[in-house]
C-alpha positions as CSV (number, residue, x, y, z in Angstrom):
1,X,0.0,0.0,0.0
2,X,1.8,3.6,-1.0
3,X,-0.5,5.7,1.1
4,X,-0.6,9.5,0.5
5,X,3.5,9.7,-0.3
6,X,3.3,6.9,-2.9
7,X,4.5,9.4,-5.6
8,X,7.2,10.9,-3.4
9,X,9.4,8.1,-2.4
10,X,12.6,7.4,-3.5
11,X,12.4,3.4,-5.4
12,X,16.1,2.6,-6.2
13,X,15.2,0.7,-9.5
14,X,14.0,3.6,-11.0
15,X,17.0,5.7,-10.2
16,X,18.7,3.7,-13.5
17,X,20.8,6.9,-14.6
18,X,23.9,8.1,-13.2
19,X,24.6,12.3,-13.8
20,X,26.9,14.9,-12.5
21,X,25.7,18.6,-10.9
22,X,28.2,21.3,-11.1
23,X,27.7,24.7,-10.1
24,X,29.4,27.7,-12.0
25,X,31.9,29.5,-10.6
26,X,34.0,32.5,-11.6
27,X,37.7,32.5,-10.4
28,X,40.4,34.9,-11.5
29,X,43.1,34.1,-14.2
30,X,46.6,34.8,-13.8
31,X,46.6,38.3,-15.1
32,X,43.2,38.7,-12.8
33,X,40.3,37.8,-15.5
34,X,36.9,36.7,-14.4
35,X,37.1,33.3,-15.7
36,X,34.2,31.1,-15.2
37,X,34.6,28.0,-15.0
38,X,32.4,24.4,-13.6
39,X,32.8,23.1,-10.4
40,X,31.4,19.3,-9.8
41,X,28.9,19.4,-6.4
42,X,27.8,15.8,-6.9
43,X,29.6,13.2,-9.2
44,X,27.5,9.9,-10.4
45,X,24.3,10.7,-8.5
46,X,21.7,7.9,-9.4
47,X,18.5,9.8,-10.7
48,X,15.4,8.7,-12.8
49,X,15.2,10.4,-16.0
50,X,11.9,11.3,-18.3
51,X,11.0,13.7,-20.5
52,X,8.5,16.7,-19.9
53,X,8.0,18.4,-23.4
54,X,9.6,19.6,-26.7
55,X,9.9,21.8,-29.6
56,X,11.3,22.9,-32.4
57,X,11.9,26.3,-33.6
58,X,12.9,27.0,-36.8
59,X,16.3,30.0,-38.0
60,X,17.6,30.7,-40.4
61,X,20.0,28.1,-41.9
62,X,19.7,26.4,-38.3
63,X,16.8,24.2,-36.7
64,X,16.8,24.5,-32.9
65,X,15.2,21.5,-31.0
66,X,14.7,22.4,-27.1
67,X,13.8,19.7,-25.2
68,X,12.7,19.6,-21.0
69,X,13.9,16.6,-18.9
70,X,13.1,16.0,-15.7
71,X,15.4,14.5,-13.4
72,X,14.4,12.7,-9.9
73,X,17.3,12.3,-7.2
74,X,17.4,11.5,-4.1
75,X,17.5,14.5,-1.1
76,X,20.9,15.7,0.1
77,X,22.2,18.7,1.6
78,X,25.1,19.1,-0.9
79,X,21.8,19.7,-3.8
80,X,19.2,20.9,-2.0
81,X,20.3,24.5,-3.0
82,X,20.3,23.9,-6.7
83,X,19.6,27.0,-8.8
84,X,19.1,28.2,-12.4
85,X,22.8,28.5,-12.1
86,X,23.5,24.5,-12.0
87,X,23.8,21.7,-14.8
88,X,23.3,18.4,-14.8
89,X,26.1,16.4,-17.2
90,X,24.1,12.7,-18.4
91,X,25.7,10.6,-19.0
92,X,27.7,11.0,-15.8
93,X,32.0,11.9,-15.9
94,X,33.6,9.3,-15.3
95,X,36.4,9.9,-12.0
96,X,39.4,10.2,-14.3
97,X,37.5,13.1,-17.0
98,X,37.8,16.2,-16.3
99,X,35.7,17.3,-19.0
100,X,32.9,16.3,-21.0
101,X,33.2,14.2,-24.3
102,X,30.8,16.5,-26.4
103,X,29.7,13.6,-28.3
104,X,28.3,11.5,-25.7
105,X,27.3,13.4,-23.1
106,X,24.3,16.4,-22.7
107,X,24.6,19.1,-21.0
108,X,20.7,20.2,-19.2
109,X,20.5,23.6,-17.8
110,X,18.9,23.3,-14.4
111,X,15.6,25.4,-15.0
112,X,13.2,24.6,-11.4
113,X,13.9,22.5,-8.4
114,X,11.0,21.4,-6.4
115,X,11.4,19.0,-3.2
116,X,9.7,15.8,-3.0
117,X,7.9,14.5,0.2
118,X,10.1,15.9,3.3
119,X,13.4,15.8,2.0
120,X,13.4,12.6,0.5
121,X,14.4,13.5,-3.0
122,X,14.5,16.6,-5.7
123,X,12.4,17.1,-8.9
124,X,14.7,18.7,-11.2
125,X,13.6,20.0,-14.6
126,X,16.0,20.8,-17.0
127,X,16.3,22.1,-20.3
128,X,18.9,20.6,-23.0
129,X,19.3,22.8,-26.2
130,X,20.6,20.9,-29.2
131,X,21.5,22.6,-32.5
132,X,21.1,20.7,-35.7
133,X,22.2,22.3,-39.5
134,X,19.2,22.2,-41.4
């Protein structure tokens, strides 16, 4: 029986994704440059992954596809302040890459967080922007 939290809890088969959070941060370069750069908060989180809605705009010579995903995690302190600021890396890095491979890995803009239950996981919708020549 779920009960009144049954779409709240956390089931660990349907966290079958692993991602990566980073925050941006700005640091000065040698010669004292804003630089911004990405600083990993959470590395190979497990999170449930679905999609919320797309579609296409069309430019001149370029066709833009925009796409909303919403990710599910589970609740910790390290995310629970996640802002428009974040982005969520899926596939996850692996330990040894610093960077992501461009041609496997998306990169979601973190657009609304919403907490599920009492802090027992994090509705995260995202928004990946892919640009495909026409």
């Amino acid at each position: 029986m779920l009960g009144d939290r049954g779409d709240c809890l956390m089931r660990a088969g349907r966290l079958d994704r692993l991602i990566t959070i980073q925050r941006k941060t700005v640091t000065l370069s040698p010669s004292g440059e804003p630089v911004e750069t990405w600083m990993t908060i959470a590395a190979r989180r497990s999170a449930s992954m679905a999609p919320v809605h797309g579609d296409e705009r069309y430019s001149d010579p370029q066709r833009v596809a925009q796409d909303q995903i919403e990710f599910r995690i589970r609740y910790s302190s390290n995310v629970a302040e996640l802002t428009p600021q974040d982005r969520i890396i899926h596939p996850a890095l692996p330990a040894d890459l610093p960077e992501p491979e461009p041609e496997t890995r998306q990169i979601h803009d973190v657009l609304a967080v919403h907490e599920l239950g009492r802090r027992e996981g994090l509705r995260i919708i995202t928004q990946r922007r892919a640009d495909v020549l026409a």
